[in-house]
Each structure stands twice: as structure tokens, then as C-alpha cells.
N, C-alpha and C positions, 0 to 999 in steps of 0.2 A: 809383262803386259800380256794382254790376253783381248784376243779377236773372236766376238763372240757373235751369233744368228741374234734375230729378235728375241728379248724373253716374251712377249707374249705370244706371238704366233708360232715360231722356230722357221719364221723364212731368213732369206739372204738376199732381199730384194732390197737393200739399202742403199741410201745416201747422202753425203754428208748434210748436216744441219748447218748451215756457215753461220746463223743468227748467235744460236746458241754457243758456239765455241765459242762465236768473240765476245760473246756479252761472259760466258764463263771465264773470257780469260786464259783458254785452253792453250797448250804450246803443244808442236807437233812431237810426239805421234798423238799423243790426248786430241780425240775430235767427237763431236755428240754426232749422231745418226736418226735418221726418219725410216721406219719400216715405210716403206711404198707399197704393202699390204694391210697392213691393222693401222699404221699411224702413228704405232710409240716412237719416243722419241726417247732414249738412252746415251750414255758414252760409250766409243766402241773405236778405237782398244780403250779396254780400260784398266784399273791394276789389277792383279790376277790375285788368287786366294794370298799369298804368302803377302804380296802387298798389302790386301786390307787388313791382316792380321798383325802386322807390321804399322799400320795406321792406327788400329783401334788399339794396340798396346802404347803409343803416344811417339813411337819411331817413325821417324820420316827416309822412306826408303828413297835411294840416288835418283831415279828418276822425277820425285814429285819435291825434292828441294826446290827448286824456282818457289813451289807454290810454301812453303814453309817462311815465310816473311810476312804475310798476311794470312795467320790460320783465322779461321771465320769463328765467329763468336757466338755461337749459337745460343747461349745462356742469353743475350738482350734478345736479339729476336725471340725468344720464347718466351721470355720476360712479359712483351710488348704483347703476345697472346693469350696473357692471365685472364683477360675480361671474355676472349673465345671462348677460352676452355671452362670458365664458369658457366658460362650462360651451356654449352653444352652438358654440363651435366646437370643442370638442372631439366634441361628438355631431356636424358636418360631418366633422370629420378620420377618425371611424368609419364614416361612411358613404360618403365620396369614394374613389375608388379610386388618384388618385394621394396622392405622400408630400407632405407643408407644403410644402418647397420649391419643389417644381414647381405649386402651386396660386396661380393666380391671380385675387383676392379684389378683388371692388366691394362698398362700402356706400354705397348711396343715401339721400341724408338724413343723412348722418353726423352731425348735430348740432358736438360738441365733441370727435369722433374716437376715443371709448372702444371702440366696437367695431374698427375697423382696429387700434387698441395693443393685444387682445387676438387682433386675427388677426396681426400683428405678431410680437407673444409668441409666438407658435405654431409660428413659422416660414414664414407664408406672406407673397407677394409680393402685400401689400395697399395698397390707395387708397379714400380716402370722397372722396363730392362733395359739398358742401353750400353753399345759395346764401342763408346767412346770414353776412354777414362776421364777427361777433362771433363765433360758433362755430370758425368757419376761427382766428381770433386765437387762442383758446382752446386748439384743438388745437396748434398750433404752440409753446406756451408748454411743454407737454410734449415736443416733438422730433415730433410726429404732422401731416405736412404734406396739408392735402385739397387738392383741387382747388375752386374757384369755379364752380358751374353748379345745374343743377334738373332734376329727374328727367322733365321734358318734353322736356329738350335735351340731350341726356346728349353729351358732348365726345370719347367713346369709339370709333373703328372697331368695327364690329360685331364680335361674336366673340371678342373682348380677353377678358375673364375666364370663369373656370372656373364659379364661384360667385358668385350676387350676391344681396344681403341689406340689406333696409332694416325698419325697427324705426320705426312711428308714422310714418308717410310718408303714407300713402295717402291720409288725410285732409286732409291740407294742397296734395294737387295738385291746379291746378284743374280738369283734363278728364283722370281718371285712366284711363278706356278707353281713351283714345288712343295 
């Protein structure tokens, strides 16, 4: 575990969020936090690198067993955002100035790859990353192939895509200004 400042501001002016824990479910030491300067709201301790690499490989490290009984299903909920994520790239494809095909499309975080199947759909030359293997499975069952990686290491030459979109990311990175 790891006790970490705000990531958005780098203060230490926290405290606990008690809403959040209970609706998350959280058992101690797992507890969300309120920066009392900027506002975010984060988990704080939360697991430390060797943990979420340990997570995104499909390994449930000793401390987060409890929560291994009920792993979240992230494939319905993104499912259930198919008709989102169209109408979103249709208001992209109004506002990009090239045509679908020549647009080259990142989703970060892709989850279970509903958004690249509707930029897909669309006509564009799209790719998600996502560094949850079950997700990556998930996509793949559909024809929708991501890539294996995390939005702090992104596997990309700079400059690769036209458009890049990611959907409930931010909070799950650990040092998101960086």
C-alpha cells in the first residue's frame, strides 16, 4: 500500500471521504480522501505499483482478496454505453476535419473496447489500450483487438493519432499530471 498527496494539486490537506468508502465498499486501510484544497477526491492508501501490476496481470494480491468475490464487470457497464459512445463519435466526425477513414482513433482505458467498435463502426482506423487483461479478453470475443498497456506508458510513437478519448480513466491513474 501506498499513502500518497493529492494528484492534482500535491497538497496533504486531506480527509477522509466516508460517503465514498462506504458506497465503494472499502475495508480498512482502503479509504477515498477529499483534497481540502483542489477538491479531488481519490483512494488514499491505495495499492502501490507492484499491486496494480499485480491487478492488471489478473493476480489478486493478499490485501485486496476480500474484494476478489465480486470482481466488477466492466464489459456490461460499457456495454450499456454503446449508444454514448456512438453518438460521441458522430459529434467527433462533425467536428474533425478529416473523413472516418483517414482518422486515426486511441481510446485510453478502453475497458471491454465498446468505444473503438463504435469508432470501428464509423469508419475509423481505431485502437484502445487497456491494462486489464479480462477487458482485453472481452473485447476480443467480439472481433475488437486492444492493445495491453496503461495510460502512464502509453506504447504509441508520439503523434500516432488524430483523436484520443478515454471515458472514466482519470481516476484510476496513479500520477495523472504526469
Amino acid at each position: 500500500m501506498e499513502h500518497v498527496n493529492c494528484n492534482i494539486c500535491s497538497s496533504s490537506n486531506l480527509i477522509p471521504f466516508k460517503e465514498a468508502t462506504y458506497h465503494l465498499n472499502l475495508l480498512p486501510p482502503l479509504q477515498v480522501k477529499r483534497c481540502q484544497d483542489c477538491g479531488f477526491i481519490f483512494m488514499n492508501p491505495r495499492p502501490d505499483e507492484q499491486e496494480r501490476e499485480a491487478l492488471f496481470s489478473g493476480q489478486i494480491p493478499e490485501l485486496l482478496k476480500p474484494y476478489s468475490a465480486k470482481i466488477a464487470n466492466y464489459g456490461a457497464v460499457t456495454e450499456g454505453r454503446l449508444p454514448l459512445f456512438r453518438e460521441r463519435v458522430r459529434y467527433l466526425l462533425k467536428i474533425y476535419p478529416k473523413p472516418p477513414g483517414e482518422i486515426n482513433f486511441l481510446d485510453i482505458g478502453a475497458s471491454s473496447g465498446y468505444m473503438v467498435q463504435a469508432a470501428v463502426e464509423a469508419g475509423m482506423q481505431a485502437r484502445g489500450i487497456e491494462p486489464g487483461l479480462s477487458g482485453i479478453q472481452e473485447a476480443r470475443k467480439r472481433g475488437i483487438y486492444l492493445d495491453q498497456g496503461r495510460a502512464e506508458h502509453l506504447i504509441y510513437p508520439d503523434n500516432s493519432f488524430d483523436i484520443v478519448h478515454s471515458h472514466h480513466v482519470f481516476e484510476h491513474v496513479a500520477y495523472p499530471m504526469l
